[in-house]
Biopython code that builds the backbone (N, CA, C, O; Angstrom):
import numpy as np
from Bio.PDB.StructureBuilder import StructureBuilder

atoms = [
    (1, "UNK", "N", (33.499, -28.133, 18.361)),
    (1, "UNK", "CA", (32.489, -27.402, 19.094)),
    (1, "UNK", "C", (31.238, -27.195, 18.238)),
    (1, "UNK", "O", (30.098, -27.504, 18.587)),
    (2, "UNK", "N", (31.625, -26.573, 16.949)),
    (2, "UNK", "CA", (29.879, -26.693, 16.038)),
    (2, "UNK", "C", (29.532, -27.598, 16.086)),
    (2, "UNK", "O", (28.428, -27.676, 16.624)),
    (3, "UNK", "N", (30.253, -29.113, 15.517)),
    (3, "UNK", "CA", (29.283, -29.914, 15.313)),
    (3, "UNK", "C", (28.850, -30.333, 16.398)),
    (3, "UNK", "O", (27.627, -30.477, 16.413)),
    (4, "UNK", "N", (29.471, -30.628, 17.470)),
    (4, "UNK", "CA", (28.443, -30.817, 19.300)),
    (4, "UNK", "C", (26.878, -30.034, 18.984)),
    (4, "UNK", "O", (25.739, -30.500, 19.014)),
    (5, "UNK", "N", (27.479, -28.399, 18.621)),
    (5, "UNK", "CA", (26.411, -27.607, 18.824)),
    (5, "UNK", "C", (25.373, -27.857, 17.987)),
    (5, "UNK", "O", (24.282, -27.760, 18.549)),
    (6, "UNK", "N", (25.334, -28.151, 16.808)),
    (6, "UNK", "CA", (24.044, -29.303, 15.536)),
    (6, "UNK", "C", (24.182, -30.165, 15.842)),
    (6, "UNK", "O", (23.633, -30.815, 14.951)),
    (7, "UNK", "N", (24.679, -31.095, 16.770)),
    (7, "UNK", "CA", (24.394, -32.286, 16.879)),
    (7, "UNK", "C", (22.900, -31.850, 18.148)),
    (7, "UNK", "O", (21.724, -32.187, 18.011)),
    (8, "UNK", "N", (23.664, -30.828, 19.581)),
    (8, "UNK", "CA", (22.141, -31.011, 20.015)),
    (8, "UNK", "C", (21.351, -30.101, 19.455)),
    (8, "UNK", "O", (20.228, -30.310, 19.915)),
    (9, "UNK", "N", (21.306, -28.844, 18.418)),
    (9, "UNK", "CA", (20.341, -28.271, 17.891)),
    (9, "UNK", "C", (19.335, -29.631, 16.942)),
    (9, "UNK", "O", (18.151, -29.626, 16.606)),
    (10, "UNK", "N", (19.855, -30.133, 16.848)),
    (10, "UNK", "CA", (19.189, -30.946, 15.622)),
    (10, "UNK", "C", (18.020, -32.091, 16.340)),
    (10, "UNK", "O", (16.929, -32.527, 15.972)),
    (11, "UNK", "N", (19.244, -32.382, 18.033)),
    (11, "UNK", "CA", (18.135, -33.171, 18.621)),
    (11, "UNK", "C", (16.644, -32.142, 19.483)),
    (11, "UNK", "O", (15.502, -32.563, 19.666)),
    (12, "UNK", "N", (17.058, -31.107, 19.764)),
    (12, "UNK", "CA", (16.450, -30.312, 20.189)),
    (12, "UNK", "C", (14.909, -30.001, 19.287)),
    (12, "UNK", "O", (13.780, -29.770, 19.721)),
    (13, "UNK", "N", (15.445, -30.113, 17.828)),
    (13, "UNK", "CA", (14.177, -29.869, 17.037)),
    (13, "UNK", "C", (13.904, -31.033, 16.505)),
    (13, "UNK", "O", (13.014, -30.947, 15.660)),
    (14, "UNK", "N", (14.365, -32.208, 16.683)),
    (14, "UNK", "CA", (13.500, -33.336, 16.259)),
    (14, "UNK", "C", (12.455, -33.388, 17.578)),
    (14, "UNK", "O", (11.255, -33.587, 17.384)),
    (15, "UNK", "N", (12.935, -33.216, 18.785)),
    (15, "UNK", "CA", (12.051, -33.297, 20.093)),
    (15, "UNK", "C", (10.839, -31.972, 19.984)),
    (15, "UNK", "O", (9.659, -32.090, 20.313)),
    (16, "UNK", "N", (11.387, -30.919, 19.523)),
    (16, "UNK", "CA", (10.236, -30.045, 18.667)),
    (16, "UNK", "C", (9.017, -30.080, 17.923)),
    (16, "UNK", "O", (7.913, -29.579, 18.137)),
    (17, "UNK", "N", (9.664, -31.089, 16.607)),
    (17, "UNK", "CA", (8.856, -31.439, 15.607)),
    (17, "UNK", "C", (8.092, -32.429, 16.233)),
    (17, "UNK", "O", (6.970, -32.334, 15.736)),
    (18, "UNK", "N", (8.105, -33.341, 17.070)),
    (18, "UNK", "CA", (7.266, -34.320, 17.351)),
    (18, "UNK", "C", (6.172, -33.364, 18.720)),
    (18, "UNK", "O", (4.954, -33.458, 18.875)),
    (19, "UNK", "N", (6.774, -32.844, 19.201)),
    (19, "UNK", "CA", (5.788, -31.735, 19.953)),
    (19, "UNK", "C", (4.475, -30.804, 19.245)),
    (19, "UNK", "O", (3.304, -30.869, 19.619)),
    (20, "UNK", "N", (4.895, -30.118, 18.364)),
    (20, "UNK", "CA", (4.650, -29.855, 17.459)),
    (20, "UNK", "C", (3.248, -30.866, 16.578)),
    (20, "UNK", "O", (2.150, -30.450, 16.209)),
    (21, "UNK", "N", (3.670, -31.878, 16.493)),
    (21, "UNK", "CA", (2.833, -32.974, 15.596)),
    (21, "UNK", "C", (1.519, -33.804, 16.286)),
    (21, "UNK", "O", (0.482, -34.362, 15.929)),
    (22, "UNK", "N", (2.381, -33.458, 17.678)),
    (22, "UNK", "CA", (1.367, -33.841, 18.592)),
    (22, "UNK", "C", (0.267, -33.057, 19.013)),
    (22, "UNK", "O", (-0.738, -33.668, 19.376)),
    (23, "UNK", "N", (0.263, -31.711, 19.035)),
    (23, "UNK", "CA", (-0.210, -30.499, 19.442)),
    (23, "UNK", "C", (-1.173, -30.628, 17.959)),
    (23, "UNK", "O", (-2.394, -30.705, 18.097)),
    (24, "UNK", "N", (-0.752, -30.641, 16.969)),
    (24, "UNK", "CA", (-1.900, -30.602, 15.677)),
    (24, "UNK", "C", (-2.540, -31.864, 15.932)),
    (24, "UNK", "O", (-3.768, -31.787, 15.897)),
    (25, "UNK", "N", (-2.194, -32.705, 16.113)),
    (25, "UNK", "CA", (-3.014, -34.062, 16.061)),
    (25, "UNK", "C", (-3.749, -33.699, 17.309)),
    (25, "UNK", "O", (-4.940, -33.709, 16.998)),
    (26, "UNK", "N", (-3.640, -33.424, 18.407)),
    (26, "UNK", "CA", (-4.858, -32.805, 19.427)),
    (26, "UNK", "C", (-5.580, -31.864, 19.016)),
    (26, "UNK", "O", (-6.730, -31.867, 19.455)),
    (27, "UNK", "N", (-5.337, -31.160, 18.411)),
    (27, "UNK", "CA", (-6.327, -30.383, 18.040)),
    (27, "UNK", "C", (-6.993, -30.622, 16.723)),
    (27, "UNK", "O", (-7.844, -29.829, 16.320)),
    (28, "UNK", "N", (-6.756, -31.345, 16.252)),
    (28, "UNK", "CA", (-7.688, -31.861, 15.209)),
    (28, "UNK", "C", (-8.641, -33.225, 15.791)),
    (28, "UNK", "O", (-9.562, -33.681, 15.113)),
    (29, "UNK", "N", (-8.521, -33.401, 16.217)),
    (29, "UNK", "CA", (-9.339, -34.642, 17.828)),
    (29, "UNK", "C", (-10.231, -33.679, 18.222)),
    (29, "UNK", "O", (-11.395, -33.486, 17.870)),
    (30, "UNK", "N", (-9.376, -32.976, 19.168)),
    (30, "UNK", "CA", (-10.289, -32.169, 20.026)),
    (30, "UNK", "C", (-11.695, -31.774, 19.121)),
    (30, "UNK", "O", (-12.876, -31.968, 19.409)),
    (31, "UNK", "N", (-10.955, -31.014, 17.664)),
    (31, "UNK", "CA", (-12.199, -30.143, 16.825)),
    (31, "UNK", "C", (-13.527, -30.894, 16.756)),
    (31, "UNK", "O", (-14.718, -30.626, 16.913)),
    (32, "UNK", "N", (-12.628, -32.171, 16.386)),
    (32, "UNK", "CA", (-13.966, -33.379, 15.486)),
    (32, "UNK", "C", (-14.767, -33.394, 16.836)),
    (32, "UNK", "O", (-15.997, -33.348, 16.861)),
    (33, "UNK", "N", (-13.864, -33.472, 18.118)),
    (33, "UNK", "CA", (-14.594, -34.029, 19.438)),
    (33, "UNK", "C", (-16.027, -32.688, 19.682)),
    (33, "UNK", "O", (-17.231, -32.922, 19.793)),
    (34, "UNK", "N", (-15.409, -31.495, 19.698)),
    (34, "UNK", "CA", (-16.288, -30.757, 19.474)),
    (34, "UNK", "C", (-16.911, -30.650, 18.876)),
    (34, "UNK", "O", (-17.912, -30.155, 19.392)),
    (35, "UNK", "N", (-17.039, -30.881, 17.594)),
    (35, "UNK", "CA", (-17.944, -30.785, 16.346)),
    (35, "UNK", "C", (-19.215, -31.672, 16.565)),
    (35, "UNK", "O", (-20.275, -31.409, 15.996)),
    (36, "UNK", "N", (-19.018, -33.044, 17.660)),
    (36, "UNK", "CA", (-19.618, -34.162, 17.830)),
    (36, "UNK", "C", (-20.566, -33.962, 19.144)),
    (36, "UNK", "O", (-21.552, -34.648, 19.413)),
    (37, "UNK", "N", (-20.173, -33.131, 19.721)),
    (37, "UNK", "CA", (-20.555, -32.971, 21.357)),
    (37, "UNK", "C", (-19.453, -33.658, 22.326)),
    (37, "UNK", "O", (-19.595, -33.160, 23.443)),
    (38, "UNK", "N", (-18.620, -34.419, 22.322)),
    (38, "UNK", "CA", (-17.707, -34.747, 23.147)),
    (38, "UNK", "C", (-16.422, -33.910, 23.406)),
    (38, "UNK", "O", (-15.749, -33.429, 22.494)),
    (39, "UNK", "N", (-16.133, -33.776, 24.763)),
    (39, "UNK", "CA", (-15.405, -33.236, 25.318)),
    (39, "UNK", "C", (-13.715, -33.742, 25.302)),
    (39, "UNK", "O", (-13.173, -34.056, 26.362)),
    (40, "UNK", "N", (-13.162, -33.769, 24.331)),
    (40, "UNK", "CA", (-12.139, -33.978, 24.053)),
    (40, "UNK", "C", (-10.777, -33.359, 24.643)),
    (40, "UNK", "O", (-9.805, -34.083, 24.858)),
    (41, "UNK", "N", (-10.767, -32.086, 24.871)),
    (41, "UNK", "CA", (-9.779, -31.167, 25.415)),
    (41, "UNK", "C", (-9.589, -29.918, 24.663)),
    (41, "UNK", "O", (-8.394, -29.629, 24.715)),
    (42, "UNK", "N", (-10.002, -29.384, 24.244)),
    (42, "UNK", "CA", (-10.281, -28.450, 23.482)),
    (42, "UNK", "C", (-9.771, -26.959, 24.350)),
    (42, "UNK", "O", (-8.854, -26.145, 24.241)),
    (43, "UNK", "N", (-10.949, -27.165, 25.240)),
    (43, "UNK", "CA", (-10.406, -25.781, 26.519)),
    (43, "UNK", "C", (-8.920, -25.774, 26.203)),
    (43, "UNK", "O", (-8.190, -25.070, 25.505)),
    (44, "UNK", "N", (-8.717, -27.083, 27.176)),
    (44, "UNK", "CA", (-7.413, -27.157, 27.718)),
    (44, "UNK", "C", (-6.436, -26.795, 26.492)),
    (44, "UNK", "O", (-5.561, -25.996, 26.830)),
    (45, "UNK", "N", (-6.393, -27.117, 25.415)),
    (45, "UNK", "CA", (-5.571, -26.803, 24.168)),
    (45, "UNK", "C", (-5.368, -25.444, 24.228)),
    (45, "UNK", "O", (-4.316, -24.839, 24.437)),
    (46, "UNK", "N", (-6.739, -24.923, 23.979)),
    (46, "UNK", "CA", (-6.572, -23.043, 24.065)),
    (46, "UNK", "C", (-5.714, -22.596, 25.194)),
    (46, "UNK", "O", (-5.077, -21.580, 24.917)),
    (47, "UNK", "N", (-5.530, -23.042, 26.320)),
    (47, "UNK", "CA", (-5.149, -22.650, 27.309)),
    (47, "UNK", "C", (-3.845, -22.855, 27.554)),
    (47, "UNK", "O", (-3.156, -22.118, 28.260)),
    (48, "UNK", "N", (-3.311, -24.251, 26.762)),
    (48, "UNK", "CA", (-2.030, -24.467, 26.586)),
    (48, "UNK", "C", (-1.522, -23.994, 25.128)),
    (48, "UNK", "O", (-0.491, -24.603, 24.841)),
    (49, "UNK", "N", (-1.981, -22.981, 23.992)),
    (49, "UNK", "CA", (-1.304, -22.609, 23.117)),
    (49, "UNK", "C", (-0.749, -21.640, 23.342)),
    (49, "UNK", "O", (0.467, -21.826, 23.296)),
    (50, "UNK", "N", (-1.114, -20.298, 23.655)),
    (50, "UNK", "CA", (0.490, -19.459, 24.241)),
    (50, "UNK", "C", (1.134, -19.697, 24.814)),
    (50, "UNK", "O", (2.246, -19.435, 24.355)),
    (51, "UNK", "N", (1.165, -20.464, 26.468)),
    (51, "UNK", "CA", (2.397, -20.619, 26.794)),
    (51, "UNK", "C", (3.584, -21.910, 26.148)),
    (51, "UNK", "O", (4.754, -22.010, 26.516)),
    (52, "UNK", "N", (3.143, -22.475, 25.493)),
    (52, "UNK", "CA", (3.125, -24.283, 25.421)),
    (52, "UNK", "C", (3.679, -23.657, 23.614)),
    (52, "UNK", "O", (4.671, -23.115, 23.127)),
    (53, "UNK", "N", (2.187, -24.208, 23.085)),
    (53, "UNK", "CA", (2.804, -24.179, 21.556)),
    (53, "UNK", "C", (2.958, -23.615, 20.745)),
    (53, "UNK", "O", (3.281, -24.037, 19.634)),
    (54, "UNK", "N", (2.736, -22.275, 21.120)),
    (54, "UNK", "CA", (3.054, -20.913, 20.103)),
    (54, "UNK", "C", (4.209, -21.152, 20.218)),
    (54, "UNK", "O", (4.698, -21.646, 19.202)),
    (55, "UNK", "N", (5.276, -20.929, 21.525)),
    (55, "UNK", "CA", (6.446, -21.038, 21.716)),
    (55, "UNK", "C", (7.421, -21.929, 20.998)),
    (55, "UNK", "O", (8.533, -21.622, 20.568)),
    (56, "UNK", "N", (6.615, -23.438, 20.930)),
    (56, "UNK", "CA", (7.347, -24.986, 20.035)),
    (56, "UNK", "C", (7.489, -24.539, 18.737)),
    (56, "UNK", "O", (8.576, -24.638, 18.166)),
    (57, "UNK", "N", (6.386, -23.992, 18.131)),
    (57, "UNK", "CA", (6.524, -23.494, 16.881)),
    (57, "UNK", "C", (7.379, -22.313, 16.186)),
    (57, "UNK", "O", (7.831, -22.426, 15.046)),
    (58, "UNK", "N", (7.512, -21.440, 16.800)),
    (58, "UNK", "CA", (8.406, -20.714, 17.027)),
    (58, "UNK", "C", (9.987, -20.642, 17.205)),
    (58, "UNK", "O", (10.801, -19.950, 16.594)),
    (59, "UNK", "N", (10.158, -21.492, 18.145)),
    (59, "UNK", "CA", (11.595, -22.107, 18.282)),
    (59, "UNK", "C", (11.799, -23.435, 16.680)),
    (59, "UNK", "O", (12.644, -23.574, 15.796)),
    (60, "UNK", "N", (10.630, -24.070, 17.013)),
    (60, "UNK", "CA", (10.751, -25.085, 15.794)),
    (60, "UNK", "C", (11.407, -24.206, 14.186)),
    (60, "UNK", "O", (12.400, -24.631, 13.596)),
    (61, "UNK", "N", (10.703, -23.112, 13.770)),
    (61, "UNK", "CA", (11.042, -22.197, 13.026)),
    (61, "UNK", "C", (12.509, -21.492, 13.264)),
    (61, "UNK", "O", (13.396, -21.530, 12.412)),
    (62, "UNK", "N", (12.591, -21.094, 14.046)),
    (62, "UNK", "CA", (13.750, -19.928, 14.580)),
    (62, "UNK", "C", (15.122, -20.926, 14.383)),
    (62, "UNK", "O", (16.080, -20.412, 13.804)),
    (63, "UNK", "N", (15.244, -22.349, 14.852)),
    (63, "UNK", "CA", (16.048, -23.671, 14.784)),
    (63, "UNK", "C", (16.476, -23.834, 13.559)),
    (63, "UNK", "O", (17.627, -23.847, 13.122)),
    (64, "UNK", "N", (15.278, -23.980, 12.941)),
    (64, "UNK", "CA", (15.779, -24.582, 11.345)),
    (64, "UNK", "C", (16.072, -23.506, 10.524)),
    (64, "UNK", "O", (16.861, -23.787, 9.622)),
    (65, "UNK", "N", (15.640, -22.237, 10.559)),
    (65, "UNK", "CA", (16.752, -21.259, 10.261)),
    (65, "UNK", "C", (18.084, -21.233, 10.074)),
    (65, "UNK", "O", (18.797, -21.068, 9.084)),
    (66, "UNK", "N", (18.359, -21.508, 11.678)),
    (66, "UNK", "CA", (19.871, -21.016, 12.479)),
    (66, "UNK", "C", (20.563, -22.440, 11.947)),
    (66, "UNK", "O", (21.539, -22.138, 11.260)),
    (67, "UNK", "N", (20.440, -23.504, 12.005)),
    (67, "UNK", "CA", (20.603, -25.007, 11.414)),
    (67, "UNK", "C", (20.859, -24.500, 10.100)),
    (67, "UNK", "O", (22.021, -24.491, 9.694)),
    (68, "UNK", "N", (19.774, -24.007, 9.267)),
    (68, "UNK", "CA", (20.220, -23.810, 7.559)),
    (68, "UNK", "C", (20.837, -22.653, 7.517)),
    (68, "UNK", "O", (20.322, -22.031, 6.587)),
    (69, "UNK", "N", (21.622, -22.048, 7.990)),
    (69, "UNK", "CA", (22.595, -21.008, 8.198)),
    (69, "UNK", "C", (23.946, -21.090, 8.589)),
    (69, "UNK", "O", (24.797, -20.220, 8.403)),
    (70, "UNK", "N", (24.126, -22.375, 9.240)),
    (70, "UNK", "CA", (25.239, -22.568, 9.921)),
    (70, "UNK", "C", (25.739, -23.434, 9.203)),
    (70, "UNK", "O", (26.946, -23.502, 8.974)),
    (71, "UNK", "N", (24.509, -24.545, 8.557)),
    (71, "UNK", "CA", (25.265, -25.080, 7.019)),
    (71, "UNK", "C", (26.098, -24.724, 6.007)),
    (71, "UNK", "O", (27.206, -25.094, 5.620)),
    (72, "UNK", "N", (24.990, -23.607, 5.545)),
    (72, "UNK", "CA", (25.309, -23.057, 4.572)),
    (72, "UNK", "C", (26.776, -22.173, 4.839)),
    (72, "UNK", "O", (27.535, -22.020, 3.882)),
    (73, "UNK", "N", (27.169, -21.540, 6.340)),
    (73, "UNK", "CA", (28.563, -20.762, 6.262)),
    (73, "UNK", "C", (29.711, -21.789, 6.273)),
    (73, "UNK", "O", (30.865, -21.506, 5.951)),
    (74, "UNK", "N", (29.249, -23.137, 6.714)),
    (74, "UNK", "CA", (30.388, -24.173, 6.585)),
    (74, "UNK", "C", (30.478, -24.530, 5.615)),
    (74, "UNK", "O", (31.669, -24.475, 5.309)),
    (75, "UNK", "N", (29.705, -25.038, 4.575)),
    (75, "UNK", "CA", (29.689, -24.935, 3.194)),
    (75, "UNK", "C", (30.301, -24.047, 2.578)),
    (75, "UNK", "O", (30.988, -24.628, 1.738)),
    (76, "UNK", "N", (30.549, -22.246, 2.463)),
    (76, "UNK", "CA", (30.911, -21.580, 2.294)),
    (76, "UNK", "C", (32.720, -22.078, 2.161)),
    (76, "UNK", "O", (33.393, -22.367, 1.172)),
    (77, "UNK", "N", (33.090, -22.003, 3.725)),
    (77, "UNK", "CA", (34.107, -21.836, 4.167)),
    (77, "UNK", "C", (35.046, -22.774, 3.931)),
    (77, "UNK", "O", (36.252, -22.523, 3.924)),
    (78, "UNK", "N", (34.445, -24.134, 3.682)),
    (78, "UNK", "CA", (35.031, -25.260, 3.330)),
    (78, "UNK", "C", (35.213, -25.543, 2.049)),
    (78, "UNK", "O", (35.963, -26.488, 1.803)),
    (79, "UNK", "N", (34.646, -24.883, 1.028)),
    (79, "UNK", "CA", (34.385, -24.701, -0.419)),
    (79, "UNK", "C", (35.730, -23.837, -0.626)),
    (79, "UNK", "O", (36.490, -24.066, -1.567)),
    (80, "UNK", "N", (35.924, -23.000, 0.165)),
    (80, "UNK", "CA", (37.009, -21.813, -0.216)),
    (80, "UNK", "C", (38.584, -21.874, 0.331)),
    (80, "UNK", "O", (39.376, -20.978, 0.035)),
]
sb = StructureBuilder()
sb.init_structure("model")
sb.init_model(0)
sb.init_chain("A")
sb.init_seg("    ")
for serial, (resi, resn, name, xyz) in enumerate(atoms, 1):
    if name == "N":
        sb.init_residue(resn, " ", resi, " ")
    sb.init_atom(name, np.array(xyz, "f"), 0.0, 1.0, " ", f" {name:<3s}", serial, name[0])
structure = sb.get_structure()
């Protein structure tokens, strides 16, 4: 049953991290786009970071926590 459960935590935050990577790489577009006069998406970014990627980041964090925790007690337990 754990390892099922890190097997999909683990896919859960690789699908994270690339969310995540994508969301910075738009907004570093968007900036330059702004910086330039072109309309890149910028609004739309602001508008999708609280509901959207505050949240990715967050879970992305909160994941790899609970992941390096659940290691570390199997490590523990299996050591002893």
């Amino acid at each position: 049953m754990k390892e099922k459960f890190l097997s999909w935590l683990n896919l859960i935050l690789v699908v994270d991290v690339f969310l995540v990577l994508f969301a910075f790489g738009w907004l570093a577009i968007a900036v330059i786009g702004k910086a330039s006069g072109v309309p890149l998406g910028l609004d739309l970014w602001y508008k999708l970071w609280q509901p959207v990627f505050n949240p990715a980041i967050g879970i992305l964090m909160g994941g790899a926590i609970l992941s390096g925790i659940i290691n570390w007690i199997s490590r523990k337990f299996q050591s002893s």
